[in-house]
C-alpha positions as CSV (number, residue, x, y, z in Angstrom):
1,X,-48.2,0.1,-46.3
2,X,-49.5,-3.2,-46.2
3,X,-48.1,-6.2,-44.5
4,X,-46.6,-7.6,-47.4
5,X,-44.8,-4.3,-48.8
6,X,-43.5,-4.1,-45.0
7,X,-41.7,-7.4,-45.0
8,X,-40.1,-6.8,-48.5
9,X,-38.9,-3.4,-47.6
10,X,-37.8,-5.4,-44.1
11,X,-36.1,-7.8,-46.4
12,X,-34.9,-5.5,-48.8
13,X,-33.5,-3.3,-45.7
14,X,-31.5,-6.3,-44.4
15,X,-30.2,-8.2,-46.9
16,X,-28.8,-5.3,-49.4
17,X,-28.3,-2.6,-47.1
18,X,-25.1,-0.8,-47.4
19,X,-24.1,-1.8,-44.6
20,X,-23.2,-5.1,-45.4
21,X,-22.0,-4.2,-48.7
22,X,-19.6,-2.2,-46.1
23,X,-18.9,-4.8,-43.9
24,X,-18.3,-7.1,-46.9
25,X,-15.6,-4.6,-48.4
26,X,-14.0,-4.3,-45.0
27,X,-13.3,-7.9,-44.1
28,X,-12.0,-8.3,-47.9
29,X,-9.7,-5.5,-47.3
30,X,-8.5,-7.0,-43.9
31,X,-7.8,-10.3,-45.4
32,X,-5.6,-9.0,-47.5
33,X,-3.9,-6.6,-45.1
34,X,-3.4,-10.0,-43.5
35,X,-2.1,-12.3,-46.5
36,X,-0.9,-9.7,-48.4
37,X,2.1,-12.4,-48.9
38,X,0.0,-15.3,-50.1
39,X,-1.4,-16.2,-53.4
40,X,-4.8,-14.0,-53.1
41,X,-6.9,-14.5,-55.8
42,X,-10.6,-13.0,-56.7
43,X,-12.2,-16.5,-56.3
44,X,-10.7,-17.3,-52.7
45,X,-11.8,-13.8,-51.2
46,X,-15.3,-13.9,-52.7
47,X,-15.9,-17.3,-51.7
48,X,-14.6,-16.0,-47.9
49,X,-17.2,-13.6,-48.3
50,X,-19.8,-15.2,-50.2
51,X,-20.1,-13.2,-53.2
52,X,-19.7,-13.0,-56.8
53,X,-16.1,-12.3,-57.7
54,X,-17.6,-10.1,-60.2
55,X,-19.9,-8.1,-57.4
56,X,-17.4,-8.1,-54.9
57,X,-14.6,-6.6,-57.2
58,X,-17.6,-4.0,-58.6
59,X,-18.0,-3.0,-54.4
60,X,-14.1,-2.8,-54.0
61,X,-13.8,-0.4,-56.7
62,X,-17.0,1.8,-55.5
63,X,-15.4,2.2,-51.9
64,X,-12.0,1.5,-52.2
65,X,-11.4,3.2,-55.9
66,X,-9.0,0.3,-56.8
67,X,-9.7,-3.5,-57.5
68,X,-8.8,-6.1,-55.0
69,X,-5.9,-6.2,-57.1
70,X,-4.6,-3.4,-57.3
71,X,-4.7,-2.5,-53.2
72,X,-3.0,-5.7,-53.3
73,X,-0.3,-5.2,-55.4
74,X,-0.5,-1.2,-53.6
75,X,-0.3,-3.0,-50.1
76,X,3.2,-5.8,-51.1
77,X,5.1,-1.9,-52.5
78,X,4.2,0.0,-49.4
79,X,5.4,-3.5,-47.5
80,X,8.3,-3.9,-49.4
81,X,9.6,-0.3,-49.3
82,X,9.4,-0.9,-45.4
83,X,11.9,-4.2,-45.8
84,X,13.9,-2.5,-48.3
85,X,14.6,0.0,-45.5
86,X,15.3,-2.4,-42.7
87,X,17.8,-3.9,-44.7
88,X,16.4,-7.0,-46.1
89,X,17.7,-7.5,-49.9
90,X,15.9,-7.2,-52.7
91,X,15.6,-10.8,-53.5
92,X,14.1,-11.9,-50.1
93,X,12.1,-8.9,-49.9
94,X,10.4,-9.5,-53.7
95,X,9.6,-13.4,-51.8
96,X,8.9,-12.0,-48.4
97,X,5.8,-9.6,-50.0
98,X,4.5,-12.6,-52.5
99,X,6.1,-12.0,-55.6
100,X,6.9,-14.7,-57.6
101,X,9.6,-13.2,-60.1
102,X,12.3,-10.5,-59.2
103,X,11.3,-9.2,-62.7
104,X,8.0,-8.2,-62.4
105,X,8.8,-6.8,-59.1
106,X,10.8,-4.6,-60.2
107,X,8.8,-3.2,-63.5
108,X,6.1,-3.0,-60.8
109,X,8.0,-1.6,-58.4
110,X,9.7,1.3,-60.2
111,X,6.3,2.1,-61.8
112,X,4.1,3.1,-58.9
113,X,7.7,4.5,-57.4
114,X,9.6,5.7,-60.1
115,X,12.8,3.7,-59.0
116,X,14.2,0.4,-58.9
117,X,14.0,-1.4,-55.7
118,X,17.6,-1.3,-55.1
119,X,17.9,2.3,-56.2
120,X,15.3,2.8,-53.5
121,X,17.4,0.5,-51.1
122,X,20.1,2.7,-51.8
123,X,18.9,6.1,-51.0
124,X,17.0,5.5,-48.1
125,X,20.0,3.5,-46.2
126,X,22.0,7.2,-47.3
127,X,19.7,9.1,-45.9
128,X,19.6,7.1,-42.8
129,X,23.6,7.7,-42.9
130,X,23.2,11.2,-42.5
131,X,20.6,11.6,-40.1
């Protein structure tokens, strides 16, 4: 190998490793464990990573098998299903999780659980009941 074929492949090596394609996966998936709340759109995390939306959302899906998304929308059910439990109403917990309409809440909701929120609600504080 000459000189020049050693820096590419340096090059190469460090800039589209899969490490950082890794690393770049990981800190999107952090941020929104962190704001899964918030208005998280495909622009804002690929401009905190410095990516194509379009790339970024391709390397999601490779490591994650769901689109940014969809682990978001995955991430606000398995949060809400731990308010519902505490307690906390279905209103406030639709808002608390960054929902904007009690509606599509609950459509989502009772399709990745197979029951209303409030059905859910229901059960769970039963079961506490008899424990």
């Amino acid at each position: 190998m000459n000189f020049y074929q050693e820096k590419l492949e340096h090059i190469k090596n460090s800039c589209y490793s899969n490490e950082k394609q890794l690393e770049t996966v990981k800190q999107t998936r952090n941020f929104i464990d962190n704001n899964f709340e918030k208005d998280v759109k495909l622009d804002v995390l690929s401009h905190i990573n410095f990516t194509s939306k379009f790339h970024l959302q391709r390397l999601f899906k490779r490591y994650y098998g769901l689109t940014p998304r969809q682990y978001l929308i995955d991430k606000r059910i398995e949060k809400s299903k731990e308010y519902l439990q505490s307690g906390i109403s279905v209103t406030e917990t639709c808002f608390a999780v960054g929902f904007e309409s009690l509606g599509s809440f609950s459509k989502l909701f009772k399709t990745k659980t197979g029951k209303s929120p409030s059905q859910f609600q229901k059960e769970q504080v039963s079961r506490s009941n008899l424990e």
